[in-house]
N, CA and C of each residue as an Amber inpcrd file, in Angstrom:
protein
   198
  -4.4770000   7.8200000 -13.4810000  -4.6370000   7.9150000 -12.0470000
  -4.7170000   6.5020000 -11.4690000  -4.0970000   6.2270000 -10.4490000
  -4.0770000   4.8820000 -10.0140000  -5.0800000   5.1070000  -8.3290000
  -5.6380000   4.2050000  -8.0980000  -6.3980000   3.9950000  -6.8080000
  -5.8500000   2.5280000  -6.0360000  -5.9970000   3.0790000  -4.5720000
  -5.7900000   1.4400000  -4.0660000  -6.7000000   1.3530000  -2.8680000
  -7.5420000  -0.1100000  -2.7710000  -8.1110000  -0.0870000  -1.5510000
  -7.7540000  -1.1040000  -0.9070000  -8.1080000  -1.1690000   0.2150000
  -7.5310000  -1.5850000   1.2390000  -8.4100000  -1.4820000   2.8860000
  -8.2370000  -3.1690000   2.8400000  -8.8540000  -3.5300000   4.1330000
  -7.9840000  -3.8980000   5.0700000  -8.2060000  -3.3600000   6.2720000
  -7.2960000  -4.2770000   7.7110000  -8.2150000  -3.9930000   8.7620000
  -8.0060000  -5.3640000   9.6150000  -8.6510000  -5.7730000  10.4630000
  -7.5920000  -6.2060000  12.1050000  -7.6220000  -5.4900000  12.8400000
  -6.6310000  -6.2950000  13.8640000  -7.3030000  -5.5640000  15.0230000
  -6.1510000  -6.3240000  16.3630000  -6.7670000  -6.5360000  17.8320000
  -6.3120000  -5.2680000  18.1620000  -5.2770000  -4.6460000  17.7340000
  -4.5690000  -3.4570000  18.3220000  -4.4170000  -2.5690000  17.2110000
  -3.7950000  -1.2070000  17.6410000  -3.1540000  -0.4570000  16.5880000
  -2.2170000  -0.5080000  16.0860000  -1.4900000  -1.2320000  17.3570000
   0.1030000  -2.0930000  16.8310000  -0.6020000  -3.1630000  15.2000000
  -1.0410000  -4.1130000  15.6560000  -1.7710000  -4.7400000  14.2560000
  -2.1390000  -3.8800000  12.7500000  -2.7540000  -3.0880000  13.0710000
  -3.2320000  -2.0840000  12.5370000  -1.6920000  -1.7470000  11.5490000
  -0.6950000  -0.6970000  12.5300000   0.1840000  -0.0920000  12.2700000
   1.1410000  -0.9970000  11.1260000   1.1260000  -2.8070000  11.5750000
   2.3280000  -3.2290000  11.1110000   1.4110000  -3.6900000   9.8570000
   0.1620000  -3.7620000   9.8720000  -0.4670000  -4.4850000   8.3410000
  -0.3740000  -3.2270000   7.2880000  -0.5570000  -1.8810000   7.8640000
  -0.1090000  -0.5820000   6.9420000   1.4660000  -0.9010000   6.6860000
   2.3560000  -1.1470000   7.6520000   3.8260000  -1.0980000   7.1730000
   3.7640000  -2.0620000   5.7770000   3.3130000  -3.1560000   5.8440000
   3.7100000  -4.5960000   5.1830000   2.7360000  -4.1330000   3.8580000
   2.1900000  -3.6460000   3.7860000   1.0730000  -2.7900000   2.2410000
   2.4300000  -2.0870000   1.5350000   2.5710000  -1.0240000   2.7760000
   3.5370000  -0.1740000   1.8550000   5.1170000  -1.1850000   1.8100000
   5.6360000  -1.8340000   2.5820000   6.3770000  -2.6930000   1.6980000
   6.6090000  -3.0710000   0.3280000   5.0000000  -3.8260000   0.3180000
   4.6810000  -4.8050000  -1.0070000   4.5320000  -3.1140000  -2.1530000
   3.8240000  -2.3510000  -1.7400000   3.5820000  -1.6780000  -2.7320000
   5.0140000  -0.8890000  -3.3480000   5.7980000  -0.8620000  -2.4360000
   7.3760000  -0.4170000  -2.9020000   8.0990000  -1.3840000  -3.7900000
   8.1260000  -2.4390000  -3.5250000   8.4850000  -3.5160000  -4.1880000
   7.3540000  -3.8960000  -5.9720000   6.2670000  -2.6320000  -5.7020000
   5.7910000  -2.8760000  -6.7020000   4.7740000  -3.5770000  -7.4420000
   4.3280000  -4.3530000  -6.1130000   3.1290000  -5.3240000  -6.1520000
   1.8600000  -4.9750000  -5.9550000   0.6300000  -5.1480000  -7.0990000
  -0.1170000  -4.4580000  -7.0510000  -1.5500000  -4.9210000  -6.2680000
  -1.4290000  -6.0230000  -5.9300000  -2.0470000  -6.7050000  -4.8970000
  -2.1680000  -7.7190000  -3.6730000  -2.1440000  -7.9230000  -2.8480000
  -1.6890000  -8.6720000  -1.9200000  -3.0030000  -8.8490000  -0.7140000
  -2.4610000  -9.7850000   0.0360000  -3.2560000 -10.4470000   1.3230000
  -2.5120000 -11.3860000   2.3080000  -3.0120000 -10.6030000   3.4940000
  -2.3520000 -11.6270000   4.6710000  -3.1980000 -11.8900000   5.8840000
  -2.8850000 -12.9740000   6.6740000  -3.5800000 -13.0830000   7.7520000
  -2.8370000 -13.7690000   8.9840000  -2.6060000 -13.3480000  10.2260000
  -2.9830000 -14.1200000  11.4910000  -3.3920000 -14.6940000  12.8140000
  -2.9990000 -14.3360000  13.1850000  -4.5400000 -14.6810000  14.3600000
  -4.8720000 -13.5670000  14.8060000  -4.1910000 -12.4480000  14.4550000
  -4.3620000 -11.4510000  15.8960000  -5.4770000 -10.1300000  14.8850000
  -5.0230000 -10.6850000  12.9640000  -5.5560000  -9.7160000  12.1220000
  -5.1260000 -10.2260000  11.2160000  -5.8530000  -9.3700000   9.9410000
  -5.4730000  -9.7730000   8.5100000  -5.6100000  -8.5380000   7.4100000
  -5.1800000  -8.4290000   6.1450000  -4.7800000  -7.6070000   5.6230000
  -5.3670000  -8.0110000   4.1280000  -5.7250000  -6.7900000   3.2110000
  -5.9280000  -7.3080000   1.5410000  -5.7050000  -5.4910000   1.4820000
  -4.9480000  -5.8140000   0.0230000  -4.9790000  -4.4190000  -0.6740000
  -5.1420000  -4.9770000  -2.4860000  -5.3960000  -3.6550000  -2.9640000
  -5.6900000  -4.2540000  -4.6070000  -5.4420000  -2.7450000  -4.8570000
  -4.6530000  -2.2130000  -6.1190000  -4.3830000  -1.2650000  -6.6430000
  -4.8010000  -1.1670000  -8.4890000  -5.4910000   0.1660000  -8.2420000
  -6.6540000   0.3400000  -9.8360000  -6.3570000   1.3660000 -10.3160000
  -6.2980000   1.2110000 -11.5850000  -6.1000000   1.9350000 -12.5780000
  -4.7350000   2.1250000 -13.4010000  -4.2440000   3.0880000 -14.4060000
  -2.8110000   2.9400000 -14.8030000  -2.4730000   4.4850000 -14.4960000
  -1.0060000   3.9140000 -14.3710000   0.0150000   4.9950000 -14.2400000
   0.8410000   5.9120000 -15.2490000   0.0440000   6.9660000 -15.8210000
   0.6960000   7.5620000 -16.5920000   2.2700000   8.2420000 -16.5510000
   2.7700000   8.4800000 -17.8310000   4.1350000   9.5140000 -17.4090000
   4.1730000  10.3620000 -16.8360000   3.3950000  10.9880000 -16.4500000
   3.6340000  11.8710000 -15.6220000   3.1030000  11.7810000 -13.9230000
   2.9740000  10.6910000 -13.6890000   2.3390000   9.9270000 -12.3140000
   3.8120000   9.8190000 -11.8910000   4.3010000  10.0080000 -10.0770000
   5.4090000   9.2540000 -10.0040000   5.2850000   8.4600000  -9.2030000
   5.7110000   7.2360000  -8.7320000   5.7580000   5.9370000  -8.3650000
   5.9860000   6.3200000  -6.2070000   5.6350000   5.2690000  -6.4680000
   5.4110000   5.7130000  -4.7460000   6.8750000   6.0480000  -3.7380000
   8.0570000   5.9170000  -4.3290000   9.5730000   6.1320000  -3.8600000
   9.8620000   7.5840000  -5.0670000   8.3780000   8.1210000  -5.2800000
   9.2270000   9.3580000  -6.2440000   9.9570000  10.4360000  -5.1450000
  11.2170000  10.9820000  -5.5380000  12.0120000  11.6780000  -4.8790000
  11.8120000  13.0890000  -5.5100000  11.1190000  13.2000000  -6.3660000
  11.2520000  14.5110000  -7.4080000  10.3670000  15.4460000  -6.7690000
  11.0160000  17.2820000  -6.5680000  10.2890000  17.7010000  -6.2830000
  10.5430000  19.0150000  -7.0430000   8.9780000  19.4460000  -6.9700000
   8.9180000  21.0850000  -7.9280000  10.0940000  22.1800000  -8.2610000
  10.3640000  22.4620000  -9.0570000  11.6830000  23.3800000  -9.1320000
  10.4750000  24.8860000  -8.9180000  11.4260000  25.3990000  -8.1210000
  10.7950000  26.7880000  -7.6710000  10.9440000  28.3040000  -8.5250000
């Protein structure tokens, strides 16, 4: 099971909205921790634990056969 936490701090929800976009960016790309900042807000995420085979990755496309 994997966990991720994650802090953001900004002036707006726009701030808000684009420090969530730029997480899930990095986390698509696979990166399991990151931090940013600038004037208006700032951002940290850190992702815990491991990903078993049968976990799927955050671009999983697979879905239940019915």
């Amino acid at each position: 099971m994997k966990n991720v936490t994650v802090n953001i701090t900004g002036m707006t929800d726009e701030d808000l909205l684009l420090a969530i976009d730029q997480i899930y960016q990095k986390l698509s790309n696979g990166y399991t921790s990151g931090a940013d900042r600038n004037a208006s807000g700032n951002y940290m995420f850190e992702v815990y634990g491991t990903q078993s085979h049968q976990d799927g990755g955050i671009n999983d496309d697979h879905q239940a056969e019915a």
